[in-house]
C-alpha positions in Angstrom: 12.6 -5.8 22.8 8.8 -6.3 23.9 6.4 -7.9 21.0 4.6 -4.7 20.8 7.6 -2.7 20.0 8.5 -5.5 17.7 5.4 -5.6 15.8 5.2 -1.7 15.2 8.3 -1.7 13.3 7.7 -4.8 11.4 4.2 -3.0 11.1 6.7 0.2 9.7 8.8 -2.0 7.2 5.8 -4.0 5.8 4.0 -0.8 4.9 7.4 0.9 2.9 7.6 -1.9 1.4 4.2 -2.7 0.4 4.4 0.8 -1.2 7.7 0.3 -2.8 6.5 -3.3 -4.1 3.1 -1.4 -5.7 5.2 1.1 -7.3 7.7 -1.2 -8.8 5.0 -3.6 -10.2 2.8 -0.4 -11.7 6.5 0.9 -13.0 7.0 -2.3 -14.7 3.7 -2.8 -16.0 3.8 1.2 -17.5 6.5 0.3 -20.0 3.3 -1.6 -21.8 0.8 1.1 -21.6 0.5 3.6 -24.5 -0.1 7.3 -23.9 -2.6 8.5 -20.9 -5.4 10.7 -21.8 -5.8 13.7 -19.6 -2.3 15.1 -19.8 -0.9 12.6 -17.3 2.2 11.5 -17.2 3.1 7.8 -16.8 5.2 8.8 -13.8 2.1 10.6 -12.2 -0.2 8.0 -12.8 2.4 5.4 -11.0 2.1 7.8 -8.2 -1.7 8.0 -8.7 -2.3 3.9 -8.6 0.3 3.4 -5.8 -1.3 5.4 -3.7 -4.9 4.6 -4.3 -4.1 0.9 -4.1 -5.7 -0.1 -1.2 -6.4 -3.4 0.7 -8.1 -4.7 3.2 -10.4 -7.9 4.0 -8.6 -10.5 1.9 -5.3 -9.9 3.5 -6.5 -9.7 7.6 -8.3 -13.3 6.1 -4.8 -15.1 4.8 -3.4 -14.0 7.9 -5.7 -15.3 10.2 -5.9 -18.7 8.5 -2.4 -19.0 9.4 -3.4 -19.6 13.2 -3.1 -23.3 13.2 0.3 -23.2 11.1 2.7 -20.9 13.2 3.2 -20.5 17.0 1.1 -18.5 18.4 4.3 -15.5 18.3 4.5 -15.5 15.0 1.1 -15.1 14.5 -0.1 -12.7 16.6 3.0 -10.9 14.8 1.9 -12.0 11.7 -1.5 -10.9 12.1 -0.4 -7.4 14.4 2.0 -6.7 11.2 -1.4 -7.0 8.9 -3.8 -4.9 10.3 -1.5 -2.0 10.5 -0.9 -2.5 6.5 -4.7 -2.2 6.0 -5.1 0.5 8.3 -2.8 2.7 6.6 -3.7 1.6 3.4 -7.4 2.1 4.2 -7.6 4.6 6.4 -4.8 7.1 5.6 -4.3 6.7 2.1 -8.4 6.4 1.8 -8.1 9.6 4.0 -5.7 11.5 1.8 -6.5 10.4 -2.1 -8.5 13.3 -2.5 -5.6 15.7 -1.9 -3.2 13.3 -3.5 -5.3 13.2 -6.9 -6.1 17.1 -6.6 -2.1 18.1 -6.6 -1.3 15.4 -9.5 -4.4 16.6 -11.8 -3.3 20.1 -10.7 0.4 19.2 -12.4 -1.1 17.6 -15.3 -3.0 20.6 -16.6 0.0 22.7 -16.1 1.8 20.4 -18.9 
């Protein structure tokens, strides 16, 4: 398998479960929160948050500071794997929140 094909679907797997991870931790951390204004539902604020959560700088940083710690495979994998994640987290969820927001506020007043 060549590194490029290699990195794309690490690149695939770190971004479901980046997205799994955010939703777990905001699922968790709803069992504390008291009722949400608005007519939202905990479940459609989980959706809300987990799709607006996104990253960027800080992570493509960590990753690059890793250069003199790994071979320079794994970090070019490493660092391949990371800027996808803040791609898609920056510039297709950024894209798409919008829409995302529109259909879950849409839902919410239908309650």
């Amino acid at each position: 398998m060549s590194p490029l094909v290699f990195v794309i679907i690490l690149s695939l797997i770190a971004i479901a479960l980046n997205l799994v991870a955010r939703s777990g931790s905001l699922g968790i951390s709803s069992l504390f929160m008291g009722k949400i204004p608005d007519g939202y539902g905990k479940l459609d604020l989980i959706k809300l948050l987990t799709w607006g959560g996104l990253r960027g700088g800080l992570s493509v940083a960590l990753a690059m500071s890793t250069r003199e710690m790994l071979p320079e495979n794994t970090y070019y994998i490493i660092v391949g794997g990371t800027y996808a994640v803040v791609f898609f987290t920056t510039v297709i969820q950024g894209l798409t929140m919008k829409p995302v927001y529109q259909r879950i506020s849409r839902r919410a007043v239908k309650k």
